[in-house]
GURO-138295 format. One record per residue (C-alpha): residue number from 1; residue in three letters; x, y, z. Coordinates in steps of 0.001 Angstrom, whole numbers. Example, Ala and Ser with C-alpha at 12.3 -4.5 7.8 and 13.67 -1.06 7.14 Angstrom:
! GURO-138295
zalo vexza x y z
1 ala 12300 -4500 7800
2 ser 13670 -1060 7140
END
This chain:
! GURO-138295
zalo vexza x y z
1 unk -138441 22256 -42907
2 unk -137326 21389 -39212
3 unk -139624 21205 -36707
4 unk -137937 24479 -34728
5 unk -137943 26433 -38075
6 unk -141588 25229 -38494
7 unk -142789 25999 -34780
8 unk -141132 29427 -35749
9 unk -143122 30174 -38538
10 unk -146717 28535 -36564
11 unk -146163 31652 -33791
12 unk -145160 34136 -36704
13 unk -148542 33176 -38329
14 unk -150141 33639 -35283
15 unk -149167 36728 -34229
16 unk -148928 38365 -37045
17 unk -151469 41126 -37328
18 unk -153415 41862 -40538
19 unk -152604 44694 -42372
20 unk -154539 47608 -41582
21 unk -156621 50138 -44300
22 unk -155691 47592 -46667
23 unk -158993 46164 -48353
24 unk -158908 42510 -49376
25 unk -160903 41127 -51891
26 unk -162214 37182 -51759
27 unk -164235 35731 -55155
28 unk -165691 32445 -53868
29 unk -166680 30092 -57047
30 unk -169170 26988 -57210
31 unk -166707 25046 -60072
32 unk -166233 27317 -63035
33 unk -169030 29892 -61825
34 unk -168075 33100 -59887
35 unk -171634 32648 -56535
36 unk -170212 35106 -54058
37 unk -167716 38001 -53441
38 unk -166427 39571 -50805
39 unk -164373 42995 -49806
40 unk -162831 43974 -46486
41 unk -161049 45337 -44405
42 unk -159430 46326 -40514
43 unk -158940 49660 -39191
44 unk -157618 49641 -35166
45 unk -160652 48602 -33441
46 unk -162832 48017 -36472
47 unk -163454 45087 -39078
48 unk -166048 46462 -41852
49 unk -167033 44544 -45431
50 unk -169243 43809 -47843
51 unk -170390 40556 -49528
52 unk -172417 40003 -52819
53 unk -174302 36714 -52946
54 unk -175527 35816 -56349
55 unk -178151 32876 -55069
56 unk -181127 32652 -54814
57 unk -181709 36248 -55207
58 unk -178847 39069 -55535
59 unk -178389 40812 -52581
60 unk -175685 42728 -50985
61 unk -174848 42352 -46848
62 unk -172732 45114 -44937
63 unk -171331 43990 -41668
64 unk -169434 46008 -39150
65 unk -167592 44251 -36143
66 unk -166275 46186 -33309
67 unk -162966 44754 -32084
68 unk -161739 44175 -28414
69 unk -158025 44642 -27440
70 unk -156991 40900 -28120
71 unk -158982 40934 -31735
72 unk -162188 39469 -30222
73 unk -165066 40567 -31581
74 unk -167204 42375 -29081
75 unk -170365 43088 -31202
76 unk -171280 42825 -34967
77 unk -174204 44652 -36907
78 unk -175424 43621 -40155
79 unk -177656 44871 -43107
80 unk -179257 43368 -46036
81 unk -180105 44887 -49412
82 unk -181322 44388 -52851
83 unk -179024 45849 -55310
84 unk -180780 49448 -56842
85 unk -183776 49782 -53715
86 unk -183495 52944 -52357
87 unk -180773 53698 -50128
88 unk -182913 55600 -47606
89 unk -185439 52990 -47293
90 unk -185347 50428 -44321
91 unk -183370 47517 -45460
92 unk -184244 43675 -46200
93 unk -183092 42869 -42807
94 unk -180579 44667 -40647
95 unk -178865 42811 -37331
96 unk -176905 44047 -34372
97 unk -175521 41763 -32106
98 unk -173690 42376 -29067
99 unk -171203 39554 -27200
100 unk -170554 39953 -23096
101 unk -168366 37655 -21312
102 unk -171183 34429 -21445
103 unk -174610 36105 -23155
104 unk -174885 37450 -26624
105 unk -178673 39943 -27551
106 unk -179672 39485 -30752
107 unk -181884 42217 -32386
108 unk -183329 41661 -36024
109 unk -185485 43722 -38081
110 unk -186947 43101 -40732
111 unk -187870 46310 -43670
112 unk -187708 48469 -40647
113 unk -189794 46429 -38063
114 unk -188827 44349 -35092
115 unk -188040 40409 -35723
116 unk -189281 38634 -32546
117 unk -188679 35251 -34212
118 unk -184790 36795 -35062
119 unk -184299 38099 -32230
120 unk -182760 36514 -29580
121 unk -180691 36441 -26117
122 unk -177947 33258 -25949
123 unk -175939 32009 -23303
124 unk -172730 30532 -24567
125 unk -169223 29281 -23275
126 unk -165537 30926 -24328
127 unk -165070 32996 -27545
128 unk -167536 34188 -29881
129 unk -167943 33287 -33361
130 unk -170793 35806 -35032
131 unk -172499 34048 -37755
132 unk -173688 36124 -40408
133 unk -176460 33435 -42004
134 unk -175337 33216 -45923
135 unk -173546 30721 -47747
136 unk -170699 30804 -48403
137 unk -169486 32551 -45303
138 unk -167558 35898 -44099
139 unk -164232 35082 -44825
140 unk -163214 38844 -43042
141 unk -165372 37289 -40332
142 unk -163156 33849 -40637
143 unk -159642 36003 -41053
144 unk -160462 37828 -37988
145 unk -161185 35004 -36026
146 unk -157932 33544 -37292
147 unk -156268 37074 -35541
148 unk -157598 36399 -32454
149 unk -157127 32597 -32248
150 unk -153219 32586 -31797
151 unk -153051 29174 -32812
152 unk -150226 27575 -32081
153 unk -149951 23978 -32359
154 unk -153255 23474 -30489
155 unk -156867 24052 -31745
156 unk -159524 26747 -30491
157 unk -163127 26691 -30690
158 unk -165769 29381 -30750
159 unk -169467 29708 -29923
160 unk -171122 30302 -33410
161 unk -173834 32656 -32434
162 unk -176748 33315 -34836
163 unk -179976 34495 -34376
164 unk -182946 32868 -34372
165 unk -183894 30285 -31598
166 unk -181645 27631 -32627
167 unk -178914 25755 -30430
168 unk -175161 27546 -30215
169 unk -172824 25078 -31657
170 unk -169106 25271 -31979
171 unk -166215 26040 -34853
172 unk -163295 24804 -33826
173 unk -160011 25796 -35731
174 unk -157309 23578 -36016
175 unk -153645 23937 -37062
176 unk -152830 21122 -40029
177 unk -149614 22829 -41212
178 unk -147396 26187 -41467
179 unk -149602 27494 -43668
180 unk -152804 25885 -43512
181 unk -155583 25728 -40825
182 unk -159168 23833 -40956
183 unk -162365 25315 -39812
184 unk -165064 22891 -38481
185 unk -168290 23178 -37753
186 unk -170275 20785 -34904
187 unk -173673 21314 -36480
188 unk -172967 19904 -39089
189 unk -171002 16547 -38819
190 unk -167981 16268 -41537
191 unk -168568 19872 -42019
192 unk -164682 21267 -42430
193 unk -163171 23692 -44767
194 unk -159429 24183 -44978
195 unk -158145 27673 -45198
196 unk -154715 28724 -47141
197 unk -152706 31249 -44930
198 unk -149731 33236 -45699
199 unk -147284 34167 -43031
200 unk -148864 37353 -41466
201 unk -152696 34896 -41020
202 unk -154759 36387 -43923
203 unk -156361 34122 -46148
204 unk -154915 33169 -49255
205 unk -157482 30751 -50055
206 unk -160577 28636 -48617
207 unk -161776 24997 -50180
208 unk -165280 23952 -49003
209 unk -165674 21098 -51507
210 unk -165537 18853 -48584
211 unk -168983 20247 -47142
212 unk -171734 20253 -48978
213 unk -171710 23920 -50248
214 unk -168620 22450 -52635
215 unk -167171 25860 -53179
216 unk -163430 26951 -53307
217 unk -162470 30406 -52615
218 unk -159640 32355 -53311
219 unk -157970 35777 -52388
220 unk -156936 38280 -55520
221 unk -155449 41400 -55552
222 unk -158489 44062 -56328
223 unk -161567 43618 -58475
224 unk -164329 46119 -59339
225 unk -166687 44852 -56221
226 unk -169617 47980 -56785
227 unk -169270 46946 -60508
228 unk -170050 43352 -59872
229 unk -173160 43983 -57720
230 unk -174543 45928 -60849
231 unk -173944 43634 -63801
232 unk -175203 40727 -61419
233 unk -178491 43325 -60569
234 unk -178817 43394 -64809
235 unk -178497 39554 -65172
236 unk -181036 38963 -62999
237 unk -183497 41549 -64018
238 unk -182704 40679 -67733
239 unk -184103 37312 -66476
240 unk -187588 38593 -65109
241 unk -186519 37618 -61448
242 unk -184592 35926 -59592
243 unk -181188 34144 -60098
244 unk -182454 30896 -58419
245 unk -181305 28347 -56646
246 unk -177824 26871 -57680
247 unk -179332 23895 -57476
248 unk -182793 23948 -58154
249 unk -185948 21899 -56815
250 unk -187667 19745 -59120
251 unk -190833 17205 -58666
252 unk -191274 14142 -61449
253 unk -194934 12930 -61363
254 unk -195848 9946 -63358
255 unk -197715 6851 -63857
256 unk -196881 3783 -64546
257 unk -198595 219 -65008
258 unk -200804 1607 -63043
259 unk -198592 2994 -59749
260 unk -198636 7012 -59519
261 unk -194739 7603 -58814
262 unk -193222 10805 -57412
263 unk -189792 12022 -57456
264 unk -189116 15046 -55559
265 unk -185259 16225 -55305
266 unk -182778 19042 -56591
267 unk -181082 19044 -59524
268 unk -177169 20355 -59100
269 unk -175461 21272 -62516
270 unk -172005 20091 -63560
271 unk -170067 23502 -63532
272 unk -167103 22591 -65112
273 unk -166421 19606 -62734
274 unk -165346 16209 -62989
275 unk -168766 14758 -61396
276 unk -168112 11042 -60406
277 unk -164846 9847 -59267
278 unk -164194 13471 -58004
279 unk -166916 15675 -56569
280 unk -169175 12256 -56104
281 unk -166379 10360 -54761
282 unk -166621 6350 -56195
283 unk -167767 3669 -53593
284 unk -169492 6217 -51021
285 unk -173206 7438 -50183
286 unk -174353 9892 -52037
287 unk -177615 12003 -51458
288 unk -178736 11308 -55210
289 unk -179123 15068 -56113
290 unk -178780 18156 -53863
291 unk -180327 19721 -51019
292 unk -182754 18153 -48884
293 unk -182710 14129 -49291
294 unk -184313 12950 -52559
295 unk -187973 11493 -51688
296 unk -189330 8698 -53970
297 unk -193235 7579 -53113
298 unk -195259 4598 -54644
299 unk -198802 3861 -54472
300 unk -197921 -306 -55607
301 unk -195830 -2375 -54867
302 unk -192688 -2129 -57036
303 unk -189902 -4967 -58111
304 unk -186742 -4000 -58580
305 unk -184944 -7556 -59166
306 unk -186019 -10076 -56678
307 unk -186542 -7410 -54033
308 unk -189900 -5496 -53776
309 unk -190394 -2587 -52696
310 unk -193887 -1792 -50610
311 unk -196326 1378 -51525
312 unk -195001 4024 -49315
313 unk -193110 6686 -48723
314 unk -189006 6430 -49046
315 unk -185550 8594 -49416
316 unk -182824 7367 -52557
317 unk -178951 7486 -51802
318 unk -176477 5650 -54488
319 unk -173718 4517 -54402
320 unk -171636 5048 -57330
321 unk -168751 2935 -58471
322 unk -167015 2965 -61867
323 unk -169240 -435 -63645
324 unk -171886 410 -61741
325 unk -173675 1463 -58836
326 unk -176164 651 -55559
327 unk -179745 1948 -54818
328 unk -180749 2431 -51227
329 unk -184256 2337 -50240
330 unk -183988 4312 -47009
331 unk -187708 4724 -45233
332 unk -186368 8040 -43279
333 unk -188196 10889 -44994
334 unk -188108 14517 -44393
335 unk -184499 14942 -43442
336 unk -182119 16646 -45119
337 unk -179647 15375 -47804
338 unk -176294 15010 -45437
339 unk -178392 12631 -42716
340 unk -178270 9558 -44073
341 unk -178744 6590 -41227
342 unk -177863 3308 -42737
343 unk -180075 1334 -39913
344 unk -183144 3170 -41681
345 unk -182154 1066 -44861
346 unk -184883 -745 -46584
347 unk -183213 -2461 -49047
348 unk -180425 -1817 -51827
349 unk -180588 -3023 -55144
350 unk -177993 -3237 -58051
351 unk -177910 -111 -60902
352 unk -176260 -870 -64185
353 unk -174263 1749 -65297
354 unk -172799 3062 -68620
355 unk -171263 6209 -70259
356 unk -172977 8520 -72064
357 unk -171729 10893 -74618
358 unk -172334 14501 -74819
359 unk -172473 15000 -70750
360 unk -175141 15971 -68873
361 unk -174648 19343 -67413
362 unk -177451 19086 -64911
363 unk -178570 16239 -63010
364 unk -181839 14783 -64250
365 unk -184147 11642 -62709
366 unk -186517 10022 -64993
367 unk -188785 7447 -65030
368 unk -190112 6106 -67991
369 unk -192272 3116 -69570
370 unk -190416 -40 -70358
371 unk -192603 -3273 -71631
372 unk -195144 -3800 -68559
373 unk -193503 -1564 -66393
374 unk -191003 1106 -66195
375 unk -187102 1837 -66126
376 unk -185505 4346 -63122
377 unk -182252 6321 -64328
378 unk -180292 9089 -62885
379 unk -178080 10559 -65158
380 unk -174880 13716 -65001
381 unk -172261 14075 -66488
382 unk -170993 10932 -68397
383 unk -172561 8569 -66254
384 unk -176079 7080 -66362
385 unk -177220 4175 -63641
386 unk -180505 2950 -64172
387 unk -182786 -445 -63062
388 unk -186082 -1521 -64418
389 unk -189168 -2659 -62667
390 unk -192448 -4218 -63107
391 unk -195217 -3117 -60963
392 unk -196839 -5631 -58172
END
């Protein structure tokens, strides 16, 4: 394509509006499993949709945004429901937030009362991004922002309001082809998901694998959206409760020679994905489960090779590689899984590594007695890494 048919088609993107009365339907997967789905649509002055999250509990959230004359979005409200609660009662959690030229007000309640720690009143710089609080996001909320951008060649960044008492940090979109534009987030570093666009700006498709919600989404033509919420209502009350985490929280507790070990981290589940190599790229940090940072704790002194390791308190990060792998020792604790800070390293040590055969569908941590002391492994997939030790 030349570059004057190309800056053609970046304006026709841009201007383009989206079709009105029209709803479009989003189905946002976590590798082979269907997590959230999402219906909307624009009429004049109004975008209104719904979006079914299947984790940790099912819930539904309704969102109305009222629409200035450039697309801007002047004020969005927001409710909350369990699927089959009665329609009359006060929801889960309803929010209405309205955007003037440099302050946003926040109001939140919660089953029908007032939210003061919700609530809020923000000062903020430029256009507004409303953040609805779920993962994944709005990608009606996204698409409209998209409307209003009219990227060109340049990038344009929004205040991404939410409420709560937390800072207002930015999402910045950015251009990176015809038909293709990234959304990035500054509160979380690295955080970017790329967004598919056709040529009149609506979403064709978003992939988040690069951030750590690793989920790819992906418009389709209609689906059965009231019919969804329901059987995903029955699953989970088939189950006694909730759906749970998609990658749930687990604590090992053992003892060995001696030392009282603890392992405390979340357990992500393979999905259909190619685990290492792919969604654990080779050669790089990696959090060593899911969530918040994996904590390992020691009452002895451990040996791990010719490097010990003192009683205490410490987070694990590997590094994976194809014959192998590296533990890190990091004595940071208490932060979450993407901050990692190298000059917090305590030590690394070397993991041998082999293939094992069935896979692993969820990611498991044991410790377990070997002659006078004990043998670490982490295992998914068809990788284990593992390193003995003898207590101090």
């Amino acid at each position: 394509m030349s570059p004057k048919i190309a800056s053609v088609a970046l304006v026709l993107i841009a201007a383009a509006p989206v079709a009105a009365q029209t709803p479009a339907y989003i189905l946002t997967r976590l590798g082979v499993d269907t997590v959230a789905i999402e219906r909307f649509s624009r009429s004049g002055n109004k975008l209104e949709g719904d979006l079914v999250m299947r984790h940790p509990r099912v819930r539904t959230i309704h969102y109305v945004a009222d629409l200035g004359p450039q697309g801007e979005i002047r004020s969005l409200a927001t409710t909350v429901r369990r699927p089959g609660t009665d329609p009359s009662a006060p929801p889960m959690m309803q929010t209405i937030s309205r955007f003037a030229d440099t302050v946003a007000v926040i109001e939140v309640q919660r089953n029908g009362q007032p939210d003061t720690a919700g609530s809020a009143r923000k000062s903020y710089r430029g256009a507004v991004a409303p953040m609805i609080g779920v993962e994944p996001t709005s990608y009606g909320i996204y698409e409209q922002l998209l409307t209003s951008a009219r990227l060109g060649r340049d990038s344009v960044s929004y205040a991404l309001v939410s409420p709560g008492a937390g800072p207002v940090p930015a999402i910045i979109l950015r251009r990176r082809g015809a038909d293709s534009v990234s959304f990035t987030s500054t509160f979380f570093p690295g955080w970017t998901e790329v967004a598919r666009v056709d040529s009149r700006g609506r979403i064709q498709g978003v992939d988040a694998s690069a951030t750590t919600v690793k989920t790819v989404a992906q418009r389709v033509a209609s689906l059965d959206f009231d019919n969804v919420v329901k059987s995903w209502a029955a699953v989970e009350s088939a189950r006694g409760g909730a759906m749970g985490q998609m990658s749930p929280p687990d604590t090992l507790k053992t003892t060995i020679g001696g030392a009282n070990l603890t392992v405390a981290y979340s357990r992500p589940l393979k999905r259909g994905r190619v685990i290492f190599g792919n969604l654990v790229p080779w050669n790089q940090v990696w959090r060593t489960g899911a969530n918040a940072a994996t904590m390992f704790t020691t009452d002895k002194d451990l040996a791990f090779g010719s490097t010990v390791i003192p009683a205490g308190k410490y987070t694990l990060w590997t590094v994976p590689a194809p014959t192998g792998a590296k533990l890190i020792f990091n004595s940071e604790t208490g932060q979450w899984g993407t901050d990692y800070h190298a000059d917090k390293d305590f030590a690394r040590v070397d993991l041998a590594g082999r293939q094992v055969s069935p896979p692993v569908d969820q990611f498991v941590i044991v410790v377990a007695p070997q002659g006078t002391g004990g043998l670490l492994s982490f295992t998914w997939d068809d990788r284990q890494y593992s390193v003995p030790f003898p207590v101090k």
